[in-house]
C-alpha positions as CSV (number, residue, x, y, z in Angstrom):
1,X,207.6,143.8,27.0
2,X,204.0,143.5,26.8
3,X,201.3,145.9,28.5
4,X,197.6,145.3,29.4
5,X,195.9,148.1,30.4
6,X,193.1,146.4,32.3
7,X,190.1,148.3,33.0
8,X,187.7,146.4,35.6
9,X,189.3,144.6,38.0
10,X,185.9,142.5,38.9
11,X,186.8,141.2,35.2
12,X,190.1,139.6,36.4
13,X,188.1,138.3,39.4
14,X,185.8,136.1,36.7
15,X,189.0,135.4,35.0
16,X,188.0,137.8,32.0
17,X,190.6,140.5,30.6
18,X,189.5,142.5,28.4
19,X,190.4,146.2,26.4
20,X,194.2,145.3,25.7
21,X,196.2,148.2,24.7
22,X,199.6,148.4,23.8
23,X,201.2,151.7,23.8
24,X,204.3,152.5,21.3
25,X,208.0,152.5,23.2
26,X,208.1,156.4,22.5
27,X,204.7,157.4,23.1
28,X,204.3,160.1,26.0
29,X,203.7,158.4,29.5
30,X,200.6,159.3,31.6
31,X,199.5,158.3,35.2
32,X,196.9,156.0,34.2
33,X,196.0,153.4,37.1
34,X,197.5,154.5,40.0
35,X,198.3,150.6,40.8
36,X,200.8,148.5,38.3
37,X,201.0,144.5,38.2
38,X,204.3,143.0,37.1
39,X,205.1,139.5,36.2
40,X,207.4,137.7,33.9
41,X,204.3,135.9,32.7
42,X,204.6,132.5,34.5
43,X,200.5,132.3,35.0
44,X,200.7,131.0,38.7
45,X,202.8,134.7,39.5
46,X,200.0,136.7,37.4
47,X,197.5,135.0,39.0
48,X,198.5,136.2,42.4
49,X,199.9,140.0,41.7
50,X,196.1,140.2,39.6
51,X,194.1,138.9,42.6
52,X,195.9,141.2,45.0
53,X,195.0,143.9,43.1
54,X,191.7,143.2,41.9
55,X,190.9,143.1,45.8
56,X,192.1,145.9,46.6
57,X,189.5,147.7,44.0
58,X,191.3,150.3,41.8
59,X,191.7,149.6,37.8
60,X,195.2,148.5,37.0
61,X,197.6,148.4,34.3
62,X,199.2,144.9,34.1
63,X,202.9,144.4,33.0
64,X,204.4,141.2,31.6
65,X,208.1,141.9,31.4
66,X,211.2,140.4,30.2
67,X,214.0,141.6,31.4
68,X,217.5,141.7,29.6
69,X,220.7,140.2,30.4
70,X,222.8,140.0,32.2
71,X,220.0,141.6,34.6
72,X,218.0,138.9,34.1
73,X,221.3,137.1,35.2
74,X,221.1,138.4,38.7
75,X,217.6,139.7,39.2
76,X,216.5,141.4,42.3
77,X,220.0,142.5,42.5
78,X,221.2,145.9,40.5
79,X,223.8,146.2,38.6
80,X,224.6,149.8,36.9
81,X,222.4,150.7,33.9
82,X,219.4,148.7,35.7
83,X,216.7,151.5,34.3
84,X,217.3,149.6,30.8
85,X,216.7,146.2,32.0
86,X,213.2,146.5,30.4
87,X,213.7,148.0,27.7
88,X,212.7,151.2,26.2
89,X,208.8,151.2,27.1
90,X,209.4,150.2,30.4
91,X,212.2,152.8,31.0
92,X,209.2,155.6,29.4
93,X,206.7,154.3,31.4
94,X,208.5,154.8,34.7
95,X,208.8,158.5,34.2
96,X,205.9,158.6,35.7
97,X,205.4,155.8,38.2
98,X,202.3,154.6,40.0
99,X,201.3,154.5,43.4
100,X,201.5,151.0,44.0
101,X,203.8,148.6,41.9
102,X,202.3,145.5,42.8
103,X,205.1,142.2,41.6
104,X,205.0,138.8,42.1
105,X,208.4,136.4,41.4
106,X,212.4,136.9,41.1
107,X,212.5,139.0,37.7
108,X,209.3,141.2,38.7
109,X,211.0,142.5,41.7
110,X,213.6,143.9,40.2
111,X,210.9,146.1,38.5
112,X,209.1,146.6,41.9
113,X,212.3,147.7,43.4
114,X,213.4,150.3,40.5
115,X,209.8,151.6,41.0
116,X,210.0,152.5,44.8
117,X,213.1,154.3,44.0
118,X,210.7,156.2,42.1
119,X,208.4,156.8,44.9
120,X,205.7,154.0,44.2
121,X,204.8,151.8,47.1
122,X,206.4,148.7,46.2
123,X,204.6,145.1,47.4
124,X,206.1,141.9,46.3
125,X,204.5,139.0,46.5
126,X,207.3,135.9,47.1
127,X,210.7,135.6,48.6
128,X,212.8,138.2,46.4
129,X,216.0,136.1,48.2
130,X,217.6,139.3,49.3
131,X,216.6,141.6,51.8
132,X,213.2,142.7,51.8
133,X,214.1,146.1,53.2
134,X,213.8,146.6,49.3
135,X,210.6,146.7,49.1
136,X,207.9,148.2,51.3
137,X,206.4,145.2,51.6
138,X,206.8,141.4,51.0
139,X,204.1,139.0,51.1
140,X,205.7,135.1,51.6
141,X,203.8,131.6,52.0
142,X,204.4,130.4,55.7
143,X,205.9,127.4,54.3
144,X,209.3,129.8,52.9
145,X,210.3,130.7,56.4
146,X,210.5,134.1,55.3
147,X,210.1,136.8,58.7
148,X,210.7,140.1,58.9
149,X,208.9,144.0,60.0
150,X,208.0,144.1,56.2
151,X,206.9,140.7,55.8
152,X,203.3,139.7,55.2
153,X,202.5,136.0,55.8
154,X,199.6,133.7,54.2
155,X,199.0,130.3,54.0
156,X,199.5,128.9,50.5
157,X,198.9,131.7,47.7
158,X,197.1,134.2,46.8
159,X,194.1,133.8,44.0
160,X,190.6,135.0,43.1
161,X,188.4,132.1,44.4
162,X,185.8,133.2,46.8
163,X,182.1,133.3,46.7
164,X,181.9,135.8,44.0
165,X,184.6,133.6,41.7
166,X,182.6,130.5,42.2
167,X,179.2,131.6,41.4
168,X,180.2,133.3,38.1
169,X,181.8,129.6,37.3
170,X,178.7,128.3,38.1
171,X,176.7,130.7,35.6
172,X,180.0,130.2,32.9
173,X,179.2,126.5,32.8
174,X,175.9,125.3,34.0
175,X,175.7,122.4,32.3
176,X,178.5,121.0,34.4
177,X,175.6,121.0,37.1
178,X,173.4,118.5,35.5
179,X,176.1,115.9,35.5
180,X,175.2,113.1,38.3
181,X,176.7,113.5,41.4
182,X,178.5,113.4,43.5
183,X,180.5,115.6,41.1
184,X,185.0,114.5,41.6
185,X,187.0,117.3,40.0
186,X,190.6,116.0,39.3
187,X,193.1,118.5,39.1
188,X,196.4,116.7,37.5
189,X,199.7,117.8,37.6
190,X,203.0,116.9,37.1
191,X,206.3,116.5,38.3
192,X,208.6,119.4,39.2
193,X,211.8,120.1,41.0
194,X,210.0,119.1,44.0
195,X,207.7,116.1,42.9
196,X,209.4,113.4,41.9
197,X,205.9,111.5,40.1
198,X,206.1,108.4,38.5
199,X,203.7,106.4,35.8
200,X,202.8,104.6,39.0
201,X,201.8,107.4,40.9
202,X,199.4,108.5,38.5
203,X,198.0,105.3,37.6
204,X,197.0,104.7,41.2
205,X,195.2,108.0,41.6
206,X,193.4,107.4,38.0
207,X,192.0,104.0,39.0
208,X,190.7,105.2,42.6
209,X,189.1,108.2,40.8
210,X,187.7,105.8,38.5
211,X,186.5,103.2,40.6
212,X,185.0,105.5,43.4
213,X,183.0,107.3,40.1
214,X,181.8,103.7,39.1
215,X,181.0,102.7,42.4
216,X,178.6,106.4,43.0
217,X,177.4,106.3,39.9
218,X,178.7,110.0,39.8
219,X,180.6,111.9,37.4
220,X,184.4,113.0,37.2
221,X,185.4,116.5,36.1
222,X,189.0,116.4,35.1
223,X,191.8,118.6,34.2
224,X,195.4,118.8,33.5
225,X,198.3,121.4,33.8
226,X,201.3,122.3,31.5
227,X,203.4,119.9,33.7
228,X,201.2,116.8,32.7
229,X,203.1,114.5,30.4
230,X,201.1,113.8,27.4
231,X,201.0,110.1,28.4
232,X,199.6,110.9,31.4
233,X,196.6,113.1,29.5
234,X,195.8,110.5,27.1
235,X,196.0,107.4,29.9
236,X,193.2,110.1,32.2
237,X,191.4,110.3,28.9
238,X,191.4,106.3,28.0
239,X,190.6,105.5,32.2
240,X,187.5,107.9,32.5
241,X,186.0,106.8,29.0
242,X,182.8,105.7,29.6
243,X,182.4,107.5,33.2
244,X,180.2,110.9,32.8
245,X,181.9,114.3,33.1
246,X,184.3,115.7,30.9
247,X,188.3,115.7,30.6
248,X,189.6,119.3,29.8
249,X,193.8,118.8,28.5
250,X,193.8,121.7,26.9
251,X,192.0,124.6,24.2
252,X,191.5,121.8,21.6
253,X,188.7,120.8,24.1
254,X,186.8,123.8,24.3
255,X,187.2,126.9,26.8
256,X,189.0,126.0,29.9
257,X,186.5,124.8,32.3
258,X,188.7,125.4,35.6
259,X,186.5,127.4,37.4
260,X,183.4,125.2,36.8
261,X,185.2,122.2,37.8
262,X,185.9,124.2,40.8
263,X,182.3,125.8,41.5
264,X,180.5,122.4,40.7
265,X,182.6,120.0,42.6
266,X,180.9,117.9,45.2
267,X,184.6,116.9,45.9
268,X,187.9,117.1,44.7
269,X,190.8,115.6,44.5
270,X,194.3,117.4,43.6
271,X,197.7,116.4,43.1
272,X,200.1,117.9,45.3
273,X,202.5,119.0,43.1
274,X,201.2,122.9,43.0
275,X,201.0,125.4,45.6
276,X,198.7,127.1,43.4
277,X,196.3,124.4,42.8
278,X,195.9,123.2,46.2
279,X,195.4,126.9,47.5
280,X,192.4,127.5,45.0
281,X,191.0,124.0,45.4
282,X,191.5,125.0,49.5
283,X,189.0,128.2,48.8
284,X,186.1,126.1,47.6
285,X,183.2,124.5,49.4
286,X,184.2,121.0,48.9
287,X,186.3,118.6,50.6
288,X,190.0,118.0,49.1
289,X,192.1,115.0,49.0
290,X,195.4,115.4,48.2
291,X,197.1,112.6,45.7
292,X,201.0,111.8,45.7
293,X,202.1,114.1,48.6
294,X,204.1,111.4,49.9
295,X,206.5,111.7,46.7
296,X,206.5,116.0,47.0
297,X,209.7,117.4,49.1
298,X,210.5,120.5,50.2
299,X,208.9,123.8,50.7
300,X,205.4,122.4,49.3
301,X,205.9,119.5,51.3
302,X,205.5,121.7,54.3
303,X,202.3,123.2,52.6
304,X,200.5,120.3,52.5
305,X,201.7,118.8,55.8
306,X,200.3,121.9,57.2
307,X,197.1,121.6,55.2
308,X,196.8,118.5,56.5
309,X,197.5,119.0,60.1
310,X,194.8,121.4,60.2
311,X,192.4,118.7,58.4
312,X,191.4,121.3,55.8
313,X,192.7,118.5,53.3
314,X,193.1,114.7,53.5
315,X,195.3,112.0,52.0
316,X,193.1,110.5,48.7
317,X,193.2,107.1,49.8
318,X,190.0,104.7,50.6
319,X,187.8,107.2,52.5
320,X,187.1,109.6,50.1
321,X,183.8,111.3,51.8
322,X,182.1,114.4,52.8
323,X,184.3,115.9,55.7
324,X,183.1,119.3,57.6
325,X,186.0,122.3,56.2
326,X,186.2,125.9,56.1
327,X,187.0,127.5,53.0
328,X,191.1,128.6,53.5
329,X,190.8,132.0,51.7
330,X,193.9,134.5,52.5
331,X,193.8,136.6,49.3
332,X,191.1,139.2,51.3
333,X,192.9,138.8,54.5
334,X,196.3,140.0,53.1
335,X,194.5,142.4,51.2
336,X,193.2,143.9,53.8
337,X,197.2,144.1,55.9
338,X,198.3,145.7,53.2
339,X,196.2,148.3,53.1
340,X,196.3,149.2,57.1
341,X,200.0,148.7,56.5
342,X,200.3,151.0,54.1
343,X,198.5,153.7,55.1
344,X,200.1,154.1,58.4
């Protein structure tokens, strides 16, 4: 496994991590941060666990682990020997446990779970698929139909975007402001278990973002995700030749301009594909339309049906203007439940 030993949580909030430490499996273990983030990794689960913490305000020592098998195998579940399923540092480390174990996904809540058996206060953040009373709190989207005394609720997911977030984007890339407006960030992603996107589907959202640039005289502010077919980055980069802005696919292009894209955008306009996306895109100041939702089934279906029920989105079809919203920002809500939750 892999430990970061983070410092100043209004870092992670700017998406900056800095002081990395990485401690020997035998070395002797110490309190440190009294709050623990654990993740396999998977950037959309450290994303969340980090923004939890990072609003609650203590320093925090974040995990990435890897669990063995056949643990991994059967992860939250615990099968005898579970205290190696991390490995040696892990299995050090938790000699002396935290306050708070803070996990997000399947394989981190086995971790959260071996640490409440250890006396931390254990949140995880996602549907662990066995019974929460494992943990002494669980925070689920809406859309998972997850209830229970223990379970916290939230619209989407939980991120860093806020006021705060947006202005330091703003300072990180301020030549993204001096591009015409209005400004379209396209957030691009790609098919999954639940999206079932074809060549057409992205060549129909391409040529509206293009034409409705064209037709402004604005620019386009585009990005892709690790789920975006190669094609499908290099057709984006072919279409918007020509149109001002910028296409980010990836670090070949230069630091990763997400959180510009985000703090500039006069609109934007977002595949539908990612929980994650939508939520952050949600958090903004600008309107979103929401491309492709009618070829997304399942649990982010229900997402987006319920973003756009309550108009905080709309479908990216031929109206693509300004529309009144309210930023949809749970991350400092939930925050704020878990700490009246926990301290009664």
């Amino acid at each position: 496994c892999r430990v970061w030993h983070v410092r100043n949580s209004r870092l992670i909030r700017n998406g900056l991590i800095t002081n990395v430490q990485r401690p020997s499996p035998d070395s002797t273990p110490s309190r440190g941060p009294a709050t623990w983030t654990l993740t396999d990794g998977n950037a959309g689960n450290v994303r969340q666990a980090q923004a939890l913490a990072a609003v609650l305000g203590e320093p925090f020592r974040a995990w990435t682990l890897a669990p063995r098998t056949p643990w991994r195998w059967v992860a939250p579940r615990a099968l005898p020997g579970v205290a190696n399923a991390f490995g040696p540092t892990f299995k050090n480390a938790m000699r002396a446990p935290p306050s708070l174990a803070i996990g997000c996904g399947r394989q981190s809540a086995l971790a959260t779970r071996l640490l409440r058996t250890r006396g931390a206060r254990a949140v995880q953040i996602l549907d662990p698929r066995i019974d929460t009373r494992h943990w002494d709190l669980v925070i689920a989207p809406e859309h998972d139909d997850l209830r229970g005394e223990n379970v916290i609720t939230m619209i989407g997911s939980l991120h860093p975007v806020d006021d705060l977030w947006l202005a330091a984007g703003r300072h990180a890339f301020p030549d993204l402001g001096a591009l015409p407006g209005p400004r379209t960030a396209l957030l691009v992603g790609g098919a999954s278990a639940h999206a079932r996107f074809d060549d057409a589907t992205y060549d129909a959202m391409l040529r509206a973002v293009e034409r409705l640039a064209r037709e402004e005289g604005g620019s386009v502010l585009a990005t892709t995700s690790r789920r975006t077919p190669s094609h499908v980055a290099a057709a984006l980069r072919d279409r918007l030749r020509g149109v001002p802005g910028l296409v980010w696919t990836g670090g070949a292009d230069g630091p990763n301009p997400y959180a510009g894209l985000l703090a500039w955008a006069d609109r934007i306009v977002c595949t539908a594909d990612s929980v994650n996306m939508l939520s952050e895109a949600c958090a903004t100041w600008a309107p979103v339309f929401v491309a492709g939702h009618e070829r997304v089934e399942g649990r982010p279906r229900r997402f987006v049906e319920s973003l756009l029920h309550t108009g905080r989105v709309r479908s990216f079809g031929d109206d693509a203007g300004r529309f009144a919203i309210t930023p949809l920002r749970e991350t400092a809500r939930v925050a704020g439940e878990v700490r009246q939750r926990l301290a009664s």
